[in-house]
N, C-alpha and C positions, 0 to 999 in steps of 0.2 A: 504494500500500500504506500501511495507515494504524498507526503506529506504538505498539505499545502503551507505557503510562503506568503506573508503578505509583501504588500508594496510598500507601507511606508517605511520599514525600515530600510529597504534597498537604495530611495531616494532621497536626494540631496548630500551628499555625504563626501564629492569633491571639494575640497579647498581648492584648488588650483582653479575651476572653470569659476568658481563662485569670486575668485579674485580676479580673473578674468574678464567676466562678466562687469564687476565695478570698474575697472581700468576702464573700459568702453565707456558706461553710464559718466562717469566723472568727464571722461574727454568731451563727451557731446554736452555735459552742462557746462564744463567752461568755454566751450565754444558756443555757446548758445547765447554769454554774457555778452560776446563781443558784438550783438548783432545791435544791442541799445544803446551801439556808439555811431548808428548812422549819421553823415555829415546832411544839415536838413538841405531842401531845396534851395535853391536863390530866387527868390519870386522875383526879385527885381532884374533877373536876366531872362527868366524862365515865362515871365509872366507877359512877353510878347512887343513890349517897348523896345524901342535902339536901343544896342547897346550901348552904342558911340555914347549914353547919355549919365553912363555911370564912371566917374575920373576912376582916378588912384586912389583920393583919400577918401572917398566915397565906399571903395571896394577897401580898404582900408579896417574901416567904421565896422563895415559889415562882416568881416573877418571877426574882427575886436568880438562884435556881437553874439557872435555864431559861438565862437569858442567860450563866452560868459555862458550862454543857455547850456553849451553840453559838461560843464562843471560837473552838475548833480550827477551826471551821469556817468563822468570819469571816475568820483568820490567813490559811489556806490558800484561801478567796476570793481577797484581797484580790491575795496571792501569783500565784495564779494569771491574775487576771484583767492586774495588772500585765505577767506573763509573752504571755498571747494580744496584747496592743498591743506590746509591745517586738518580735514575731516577724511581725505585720502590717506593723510600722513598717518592719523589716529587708525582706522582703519585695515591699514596694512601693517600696521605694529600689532594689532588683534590676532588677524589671522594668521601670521606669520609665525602664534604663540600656538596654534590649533596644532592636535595630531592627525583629526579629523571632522567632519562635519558634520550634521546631521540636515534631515528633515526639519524641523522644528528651527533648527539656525538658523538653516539657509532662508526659511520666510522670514524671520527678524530680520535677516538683512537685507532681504528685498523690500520691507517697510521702510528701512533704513535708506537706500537707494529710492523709493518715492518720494522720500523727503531732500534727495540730492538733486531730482528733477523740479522738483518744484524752486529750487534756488534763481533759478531765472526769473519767474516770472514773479516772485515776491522784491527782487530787486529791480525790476520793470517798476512794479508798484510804486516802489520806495524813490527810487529817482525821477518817475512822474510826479508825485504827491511826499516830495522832501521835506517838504516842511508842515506836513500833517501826521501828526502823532498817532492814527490810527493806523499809516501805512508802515510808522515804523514799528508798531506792536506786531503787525502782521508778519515783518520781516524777523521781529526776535520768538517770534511762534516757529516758524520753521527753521529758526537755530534750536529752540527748543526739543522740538519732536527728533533734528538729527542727536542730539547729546542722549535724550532721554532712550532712543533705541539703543545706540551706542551700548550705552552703560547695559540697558537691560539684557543687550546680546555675551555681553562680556561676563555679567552673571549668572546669564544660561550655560553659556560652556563651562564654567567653571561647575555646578552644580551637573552639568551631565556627565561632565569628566571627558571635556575633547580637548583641553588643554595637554600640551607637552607632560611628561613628567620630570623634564629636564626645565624648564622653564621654575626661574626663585620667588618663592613669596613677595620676595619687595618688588620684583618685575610686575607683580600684578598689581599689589599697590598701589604704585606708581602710575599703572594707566588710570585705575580707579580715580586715585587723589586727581590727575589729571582735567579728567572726565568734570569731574565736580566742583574744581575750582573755578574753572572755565565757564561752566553756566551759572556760578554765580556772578561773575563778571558783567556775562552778559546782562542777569537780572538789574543788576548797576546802571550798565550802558541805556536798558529801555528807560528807566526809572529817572532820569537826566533828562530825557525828554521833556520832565514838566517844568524844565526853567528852557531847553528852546532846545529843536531835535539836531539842532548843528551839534551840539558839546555832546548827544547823545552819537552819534556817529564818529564825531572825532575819538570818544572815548573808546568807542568801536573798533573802529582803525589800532588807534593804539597797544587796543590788548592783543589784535591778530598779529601784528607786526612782531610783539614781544612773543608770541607763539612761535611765530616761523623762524625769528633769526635767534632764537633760546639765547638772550641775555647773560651776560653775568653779574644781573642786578635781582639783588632779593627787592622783593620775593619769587620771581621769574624765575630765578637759577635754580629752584628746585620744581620748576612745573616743564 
């Protein structure tokens, strides 16, 4: 008698294609940022008049102009793109700590990865409506949900036991502590919005920046 097998423990249980996989999802979100750097039209060339009718310092003016309006939109680039490497980085430090994967992981991290796609269009939002406090809650909502999976996927492995057994307690720690310093930062960063959402985003910037080029300034030098 030949004994039947189920399917879910057979499934999901590659690290490699599930790393795979996110390498992909991350490339197409950070290139997705770059698309809300379109240079706008020129009405005033486009819009059917001579040209002959616009000088130098005229085209000048309008340059000046053009590059004032896409500000918001470089800030919240820069921001964001900052953010999609800080969350790959985190990431592949995870599973890099895996011996294997499961079912049940693998859709944590593809929750994980819905909230990587969504980074575009909340920073659309945010650099539409910069200086609307709802756009920048919306934007610390989905830094939220990517930490909060984060952490919950890191807990899972640990409790199912796909962790190394080579890998040291303080290596775990360390992402943990990580994990949780950082969304409270963030929690800071929205929370600044109600004196004006420029210091909320500069604050922003800031702590991404100390994320990527890891400081030797405490408190950074141990995150």
């Amino acid at each position: 008698m030949v004994n039947a097998t189920s399917y879910h423990p057979l499934s999901g249980r590659s690290v490699g294609r599930l790393a795979a996989l996110s390498d992909g999802v991350f490339a197409i979100a950070l290139t997705l940022l770059v698309l809300d750097l379109a240079v706008p039209v020129n009405h005033a060339i486009h819009g059917g008049g001579p040209i002959w009718q616009h000088g130098a310092l005229s085209s000048e003016d309008t340059a000046i102009d053009v590059l004032g309006d896409l500000a918001p939109n470089f800030l919240t680039y820069l921001m964001s793109f900052l953010t999609l490497g800080i969350f790959w980085v985190a990431q592949q430090t995870q599973l890099e700590q895996l011996d294997r994967s499961d079912r049940d992981f693998t859709w944590i991290q593809l929750v994980f990865l819905l909230g990587v796609t969504l980074i575009p269009f909340s920073t659309g939002l945010l650099s539409a409506y910069i200086t609307y406090r709802a756009a920048l809650v919306v934007y610390w909502l989905n830094l939220l949900v990517l930490g909060a999976v984060l952490y919950t996927s890191l807990r899972y492995a640990e409790r199912a036991r796909l962790v190394r057994a080579d890998v040291p307690g303080e290596e775990r720690d360390a992402v943990r502590r990580r994990i949780k310093v950082f969304q409270w930062l963030y929690v800071v960063a929205v929370l600044l919005s109600v004196f004006d959402t420029y210091v909320s985003i500069g604050f922003l910037v800031f702590v991404q920046l100390m994320s990527a080029l890891g400081p030797r300034i405490p408190p950074f030098d141990r995150f």
